[in-house]
N, C-alpha and C positions, 0 to 999 in steps of 0.2 A: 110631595113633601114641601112643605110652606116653612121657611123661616121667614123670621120679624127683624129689620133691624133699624133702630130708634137709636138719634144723635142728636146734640144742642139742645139738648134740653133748659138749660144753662140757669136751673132753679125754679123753671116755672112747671110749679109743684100740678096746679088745677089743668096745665096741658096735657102732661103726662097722664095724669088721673082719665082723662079725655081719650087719649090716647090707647092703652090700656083698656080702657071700658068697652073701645070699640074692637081691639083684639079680641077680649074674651066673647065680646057680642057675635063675632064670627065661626069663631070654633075652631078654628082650621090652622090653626100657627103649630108647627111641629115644636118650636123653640125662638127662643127670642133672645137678639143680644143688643147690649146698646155701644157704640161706635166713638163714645167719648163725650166730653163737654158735659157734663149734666151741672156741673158750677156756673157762677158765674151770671151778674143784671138782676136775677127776678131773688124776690126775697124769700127763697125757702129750700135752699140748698140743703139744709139737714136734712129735710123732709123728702125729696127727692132723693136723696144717696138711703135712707134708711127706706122707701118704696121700692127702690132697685136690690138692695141687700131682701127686702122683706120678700121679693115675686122672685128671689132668685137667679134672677136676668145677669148673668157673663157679659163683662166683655171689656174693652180698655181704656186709659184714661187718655182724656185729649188734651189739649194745649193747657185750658184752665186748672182742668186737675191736677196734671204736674204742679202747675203753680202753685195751689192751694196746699197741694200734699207736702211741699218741700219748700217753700217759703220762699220760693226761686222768686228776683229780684225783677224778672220783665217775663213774659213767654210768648210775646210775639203779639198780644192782643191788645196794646194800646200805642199809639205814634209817641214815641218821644219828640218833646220840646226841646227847641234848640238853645 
């Protein structure tokens, strides 16, 4: 039994796509979950969260997503200035 598990994706829509192509090009993934982060730098965060929603792929949100989901004011992913 093969699981898959994919993380940081952090928007970048064409990696995932990459990604995924070469899962199904295998055959052999019992199940796939991703590990968080999929917000986040690359410019296609809707598109990624609705490819994750769309393959049905489980699984939890990481630092970005809190942030994005709840408007939380820092999560840990940039240095503050002094």
């Amino acid at each position: 039994m093969k699981y898959v598990l994919i993380s940081d994706v952090h928007g970048n829509l064409p990696a995932l796509e990459a990604v995924l192509a070469d899962i199904d090009a295998r055959g052999d993934a019992e199940a796939i979950y991703h590990l968080g982060d999929l917000v986040g730098y690359a410019p296609w965060p809707n598109e990624v969260a609705a490819l994750i929603r769309e393959r049905g792929i489980t699984g939890i949100a990481g630092n970005y997503d809190s942030t994005v989901a709840t408007d939380y004011e820092h999560c840990g992913c940039k240095v503050d200035s002094p």
